[in-house]
C-alpha positions as CSV (number, residue, x, y, z in Angstrom):
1,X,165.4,-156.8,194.3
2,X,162.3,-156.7,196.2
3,X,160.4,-160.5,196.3
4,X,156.9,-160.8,196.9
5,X,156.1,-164.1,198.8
6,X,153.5,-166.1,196.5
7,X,152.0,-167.1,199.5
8,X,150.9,-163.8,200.6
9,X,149.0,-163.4,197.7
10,X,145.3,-164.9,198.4
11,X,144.1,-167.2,195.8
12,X,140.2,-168.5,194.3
13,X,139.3,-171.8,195.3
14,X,137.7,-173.0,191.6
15,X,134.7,-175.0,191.8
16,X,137.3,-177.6,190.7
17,X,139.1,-177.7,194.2
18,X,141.7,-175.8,192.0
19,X,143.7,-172.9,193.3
20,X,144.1,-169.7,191.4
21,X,145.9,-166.8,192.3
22,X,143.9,-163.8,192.4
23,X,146.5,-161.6,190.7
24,X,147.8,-162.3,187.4
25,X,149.9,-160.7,184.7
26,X,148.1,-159.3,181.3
27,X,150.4,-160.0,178.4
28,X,147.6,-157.8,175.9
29,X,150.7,-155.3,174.7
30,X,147.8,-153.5,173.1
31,X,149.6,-151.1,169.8
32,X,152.4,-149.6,172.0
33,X,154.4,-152.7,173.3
34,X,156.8,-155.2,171.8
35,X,156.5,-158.8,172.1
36,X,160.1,-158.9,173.7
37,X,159.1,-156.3,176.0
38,X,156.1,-158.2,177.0
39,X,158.0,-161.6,177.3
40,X,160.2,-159.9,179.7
41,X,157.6,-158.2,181.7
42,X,156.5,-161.9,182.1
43,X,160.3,-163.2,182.9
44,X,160.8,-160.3,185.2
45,X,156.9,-160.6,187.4
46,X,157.9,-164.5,187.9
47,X,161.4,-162.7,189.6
48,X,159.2,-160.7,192.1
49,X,156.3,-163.0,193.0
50,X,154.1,-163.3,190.3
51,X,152.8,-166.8,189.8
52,X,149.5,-166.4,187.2
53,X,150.1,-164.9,183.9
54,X,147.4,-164.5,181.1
55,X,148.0,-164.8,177.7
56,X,145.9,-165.3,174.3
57,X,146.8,-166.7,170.4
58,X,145.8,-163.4,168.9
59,X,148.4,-161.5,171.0
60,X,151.1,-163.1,168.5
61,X,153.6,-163.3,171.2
62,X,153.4,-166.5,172.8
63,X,156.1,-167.8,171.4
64,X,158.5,-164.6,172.9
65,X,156.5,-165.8,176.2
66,X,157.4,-169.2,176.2
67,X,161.1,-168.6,176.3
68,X,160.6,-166.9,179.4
69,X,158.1,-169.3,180.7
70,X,161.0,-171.9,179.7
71,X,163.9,-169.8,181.8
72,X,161.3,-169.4,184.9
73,X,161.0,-173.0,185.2
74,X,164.8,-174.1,184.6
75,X,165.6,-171.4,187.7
76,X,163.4,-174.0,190.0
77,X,159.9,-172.7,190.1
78,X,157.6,-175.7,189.2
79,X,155.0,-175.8,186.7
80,X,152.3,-176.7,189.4
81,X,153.0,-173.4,191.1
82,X,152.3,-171.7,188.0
83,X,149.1,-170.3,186.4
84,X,149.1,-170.6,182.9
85,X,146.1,-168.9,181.1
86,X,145.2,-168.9,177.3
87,X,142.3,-168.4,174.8
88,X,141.3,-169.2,172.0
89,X,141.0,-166.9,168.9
90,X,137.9,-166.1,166.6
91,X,139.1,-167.9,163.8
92,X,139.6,-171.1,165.1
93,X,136.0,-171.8,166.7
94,X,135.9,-174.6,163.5
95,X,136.0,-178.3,165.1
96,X,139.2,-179.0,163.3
97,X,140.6,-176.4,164.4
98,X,139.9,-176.0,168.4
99,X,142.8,-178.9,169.4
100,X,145.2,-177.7,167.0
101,X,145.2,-174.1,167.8
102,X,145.8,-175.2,171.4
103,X,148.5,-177.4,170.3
104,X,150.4,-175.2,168.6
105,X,150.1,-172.2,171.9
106,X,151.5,-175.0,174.2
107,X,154.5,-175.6,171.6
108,X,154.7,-172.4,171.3
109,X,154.6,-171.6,175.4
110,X,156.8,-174.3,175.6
111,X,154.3,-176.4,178.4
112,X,152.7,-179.7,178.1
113,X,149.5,-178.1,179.4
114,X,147.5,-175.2,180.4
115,X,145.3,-174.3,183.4
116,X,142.8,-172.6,182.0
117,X,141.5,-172.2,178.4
118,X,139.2,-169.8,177.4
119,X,136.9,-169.1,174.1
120,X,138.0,-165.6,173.6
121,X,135.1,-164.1,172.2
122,X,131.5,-166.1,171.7
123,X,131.4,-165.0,167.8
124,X,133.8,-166.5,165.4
125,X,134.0,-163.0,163.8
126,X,137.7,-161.7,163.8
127,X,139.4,-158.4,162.4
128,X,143.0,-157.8,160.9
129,X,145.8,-156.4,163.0
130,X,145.8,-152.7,163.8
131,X,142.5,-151.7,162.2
132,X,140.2,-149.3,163.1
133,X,136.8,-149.8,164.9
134,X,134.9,-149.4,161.1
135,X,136.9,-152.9,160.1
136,X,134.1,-155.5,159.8
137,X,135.1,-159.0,158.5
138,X,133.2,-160.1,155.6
139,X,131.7,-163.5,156.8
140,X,131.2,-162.3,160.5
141,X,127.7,-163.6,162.0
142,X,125.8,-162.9,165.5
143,X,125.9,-165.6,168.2
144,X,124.8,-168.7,167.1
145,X,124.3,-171.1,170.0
146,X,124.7,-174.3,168.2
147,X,127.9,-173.4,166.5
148,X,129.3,-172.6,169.9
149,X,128.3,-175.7,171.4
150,X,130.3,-177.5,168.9
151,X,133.0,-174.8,169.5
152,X,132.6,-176.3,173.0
153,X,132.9,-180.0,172.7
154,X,136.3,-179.2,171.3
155,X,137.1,-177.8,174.3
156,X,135.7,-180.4,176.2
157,X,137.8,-183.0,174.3
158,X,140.9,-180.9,175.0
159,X,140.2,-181.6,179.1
160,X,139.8,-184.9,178.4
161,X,142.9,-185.5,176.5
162,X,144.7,-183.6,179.4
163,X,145.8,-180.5,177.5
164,X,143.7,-178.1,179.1
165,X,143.0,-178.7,183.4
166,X,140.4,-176.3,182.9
167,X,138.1,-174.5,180.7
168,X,136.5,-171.3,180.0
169,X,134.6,-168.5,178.8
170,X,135.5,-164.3,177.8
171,X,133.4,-161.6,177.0
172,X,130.2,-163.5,177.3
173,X,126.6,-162.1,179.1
174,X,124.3,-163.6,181.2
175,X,121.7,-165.0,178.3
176,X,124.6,-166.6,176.5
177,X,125.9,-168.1,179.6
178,X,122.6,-169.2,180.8
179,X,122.5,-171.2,177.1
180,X,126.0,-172.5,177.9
181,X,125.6,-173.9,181.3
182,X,122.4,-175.5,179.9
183,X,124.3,-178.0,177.8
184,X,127.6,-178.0,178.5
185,X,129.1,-181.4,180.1
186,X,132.2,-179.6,181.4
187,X,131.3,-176.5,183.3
188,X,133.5,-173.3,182.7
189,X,135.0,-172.7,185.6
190,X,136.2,-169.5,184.8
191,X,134.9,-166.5,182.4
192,X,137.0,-163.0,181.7
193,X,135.2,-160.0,181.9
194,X,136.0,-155.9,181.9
195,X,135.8,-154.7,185.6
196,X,136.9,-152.1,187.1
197,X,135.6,-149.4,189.1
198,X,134.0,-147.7,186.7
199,X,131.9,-150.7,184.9
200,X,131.2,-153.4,187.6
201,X,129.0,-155.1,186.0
202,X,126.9,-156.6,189.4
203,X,124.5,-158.3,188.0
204,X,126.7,-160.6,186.0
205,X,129.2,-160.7,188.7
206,X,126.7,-161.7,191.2
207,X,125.1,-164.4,188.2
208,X,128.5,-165.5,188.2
209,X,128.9,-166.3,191.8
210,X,126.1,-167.9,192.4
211,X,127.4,-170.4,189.8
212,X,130.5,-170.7,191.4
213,X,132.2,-169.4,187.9
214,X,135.3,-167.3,188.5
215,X,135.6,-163.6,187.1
216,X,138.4,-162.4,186.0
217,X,138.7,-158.6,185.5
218,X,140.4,-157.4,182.7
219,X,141.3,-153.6,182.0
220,X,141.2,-153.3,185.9
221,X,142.2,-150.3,186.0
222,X,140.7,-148.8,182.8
223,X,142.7,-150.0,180.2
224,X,144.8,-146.3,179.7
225,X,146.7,-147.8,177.0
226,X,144.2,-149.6,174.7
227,X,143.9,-149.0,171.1
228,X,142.4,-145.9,169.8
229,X,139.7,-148.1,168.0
230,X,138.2,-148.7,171.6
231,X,138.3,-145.2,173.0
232,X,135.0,-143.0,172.5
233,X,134.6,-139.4,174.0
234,X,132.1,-141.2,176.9
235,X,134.7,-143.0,178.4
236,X,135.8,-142.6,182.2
237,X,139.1,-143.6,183.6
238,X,138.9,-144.9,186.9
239,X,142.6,-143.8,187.9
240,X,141.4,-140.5,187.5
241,X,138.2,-140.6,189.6
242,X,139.1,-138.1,192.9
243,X,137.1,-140.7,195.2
244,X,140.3,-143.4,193.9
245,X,142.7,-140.5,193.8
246,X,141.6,-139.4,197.3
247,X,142.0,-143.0,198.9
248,X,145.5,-143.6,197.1
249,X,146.4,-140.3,198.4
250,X,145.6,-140.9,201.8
251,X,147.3,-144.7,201.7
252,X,150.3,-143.4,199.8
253,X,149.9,-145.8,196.5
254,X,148.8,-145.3,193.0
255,X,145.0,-144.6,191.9
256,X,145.7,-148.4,189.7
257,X,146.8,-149.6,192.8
258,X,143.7,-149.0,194.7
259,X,141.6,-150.3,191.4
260,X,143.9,-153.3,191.8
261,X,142.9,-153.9,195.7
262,X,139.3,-153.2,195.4
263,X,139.0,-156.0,192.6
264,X,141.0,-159.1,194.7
265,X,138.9,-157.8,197.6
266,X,135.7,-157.7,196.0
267,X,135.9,-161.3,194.7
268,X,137.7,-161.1,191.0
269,X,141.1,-161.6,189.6
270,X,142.2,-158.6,188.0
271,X,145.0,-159.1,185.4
272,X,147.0,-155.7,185.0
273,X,149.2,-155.4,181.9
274,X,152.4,-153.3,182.3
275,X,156.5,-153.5,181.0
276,X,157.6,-151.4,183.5
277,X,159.0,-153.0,186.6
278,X,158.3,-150.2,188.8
279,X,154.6,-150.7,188.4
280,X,154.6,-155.1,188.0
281,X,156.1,-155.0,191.2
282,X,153.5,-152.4,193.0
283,X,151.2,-153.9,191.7
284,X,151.5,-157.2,193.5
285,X,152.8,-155.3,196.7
286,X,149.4,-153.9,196.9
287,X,147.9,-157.0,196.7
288,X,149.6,-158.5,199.3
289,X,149.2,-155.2,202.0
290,X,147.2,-153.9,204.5
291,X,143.6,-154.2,202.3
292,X,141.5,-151.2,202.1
293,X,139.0,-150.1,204.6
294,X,135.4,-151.0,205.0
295,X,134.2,-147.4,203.7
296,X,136.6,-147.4,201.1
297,X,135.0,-151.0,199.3
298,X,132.0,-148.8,199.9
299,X,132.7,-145.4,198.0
300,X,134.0,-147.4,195.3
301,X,130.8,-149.4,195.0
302,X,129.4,-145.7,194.2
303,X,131.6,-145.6,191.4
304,X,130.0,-147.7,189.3
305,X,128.9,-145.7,185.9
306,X,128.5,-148.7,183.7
307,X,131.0,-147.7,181.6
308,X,132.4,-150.0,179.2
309,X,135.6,-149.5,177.4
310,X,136.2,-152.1,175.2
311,X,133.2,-152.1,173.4
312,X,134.1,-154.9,170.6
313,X,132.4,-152.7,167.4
314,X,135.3,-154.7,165.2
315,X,132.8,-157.7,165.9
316,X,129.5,-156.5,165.0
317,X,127.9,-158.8,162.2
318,X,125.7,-155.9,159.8
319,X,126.4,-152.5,158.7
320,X,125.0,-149.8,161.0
321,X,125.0,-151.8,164.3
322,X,125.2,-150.1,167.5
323,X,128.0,-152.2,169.5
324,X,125.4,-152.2,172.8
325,X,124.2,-155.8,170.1
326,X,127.0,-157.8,171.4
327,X,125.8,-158.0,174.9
328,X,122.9,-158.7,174.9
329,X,121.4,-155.4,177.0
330,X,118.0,-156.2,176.8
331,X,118.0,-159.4,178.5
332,X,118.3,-162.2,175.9
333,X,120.7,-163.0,172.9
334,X,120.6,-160.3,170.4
335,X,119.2,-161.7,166.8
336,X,120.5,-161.7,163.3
């Protein structure tokens, strides 16, 4: 079985000092994948080089994960080489209930700590399994800064008591971050964002930077499999863009392949998802080869059609709300 060297794999120095790699391992099976299947995918990436793996509460497999996190590190990789990644879910943003929810992940995981530990969403507004994008919970509310900042304390607290090495943000915007960084005592170190060819968000990314706050890139390469409450007939995919098709074709990879590339060369850390071996494994290999050319970074700058896929209408707070409300696109913090 092909191995992929960890250490060829280039890593983000955190504004910490700490040391990320800039490739992880989704674990979002979406409708279409078992949490055994996804556990192994996780057992099996560990086999080939994978050392960062990203996994959230509302996934509901973290528990199938931590058996293979619990195999990985009885076969002699140690938990300081690993990257363990997990967020917290919508309906536990309550200060009682931020250090138990992450309690009962690292029981579940099976690890005395994480590395990173990210607010999954900035609205405490959560939907039932599998329901379509018209679901709308009952008591869901726009952001409200001060509720997050006591969100945030919590996690806070959790670096403190050594649970957490680091904390984070997801699917946040440059007014709410701008609030955030205002009054946080711990600094997120991290936030996960969709990127990918075809939304690139610059702006944010560059905001981000400058900050020396990590992206992450989820849906790197357009998300083919998410559920059919995120799809609308707008959508691009990236795999299927001929620029991306073109330069796989002339390098001999995949069109995700050459999504995956262009994101650990422009600066973020894309976390594919996949259960298939074939493409877990070509995934990191094309991390770790030749990178792509100059002109090729280039014509997939010119990609860019601000195109977001996962649009989040399941977290919308009144009736006949455009989703475009939960980020903020006119510059500050959408209102009730």
């Amino acid at each position: 079985m092909e191995f992929i060297e960890p250490e060829k794999i280039p890593v983000r120095t955190l504004s910490t000092g700490a040391r990320m790699p800039a490739i992880g391992l989704g674990t979002f099976g979406s409708d279409h994948a078992s949490h055994q299947a996804v556990a192994d995918a996780v057992r099996y990436a560990a086999s080939v080089g994978y050392r960062h793996f990203d996994c959230a509460s509302v996934y509901g497999n973290e528990d199938r994960i931590g058996y293979a996190f619990r195999e990985i590190l009885q076969n002699g990789i140690r938990r300081d080489e690993l990257w363990v990644t997990s967020k917290l879910w919508n309906d536990k943003h309550g200060e009682n209930d931020v250090i138990p929810s992450c309690e009962k992940l690292l029981k579940d995981l099976q690890l005395d700590y994480l590395d990173l530990y990210l607010v999954h969403w900035p609205f405490p507004n959560h939907h039932p399994p599998g329901c379509d994008v018209t679901a709308r919970s009952g008591r869901a509310v726009p952001y409200i800064h001060e509720n997050y900042m006591r969100t945030w304390r919590k996690m806070e607290e959790l670096v403190d008591r050594g649970l957490v090495r680091h904390i984070g943000t997801s699917n946040m915007t440059i007014p709410k971050m701008k609030l955030l960084l205002h009054d946080a005592r711990i600094k997120p170190v991290a936030t996960e964002m969709e990127l990918h060819p075809n939304f690139q968000q610059p702006e944010f990314f560059q905001y981000l930077l400058e900050r020396e706050i990590q992206p992450i890139g989820y849906s790197p390469i357009g998300s083919p499999a998410r559920p059919e409450r995120d799809r609308t007939p707008e959508d691009s995919s990236p795999t299927e863009d001929p620029a991306i098709r073109m330069i796989g074709q002339r390098r001999g990879i995949h069109p995700a392949v050459v999504c995956i590339k262009w994101a650990v060369q422009r600066g973020q850390v894309p976390i594919p998802f996949s259960t298939n071996p074939k493409n877990i494994l070509s995934n990191l290999r094309g991390v770790a080869s030749e990178p792509l050319s100059a002109e090729d970074m280039t014509t997939i700058e010119t990609l860019d059609r601000n195109c977001r896929l996962i649009k989040g209408q399941v977290f919308l707070w009144k009736d006949n709300q455009a989703w475009e409300d939960l980020w903020d696109i006119n510059g500050v913090v959408t209102p009730a």
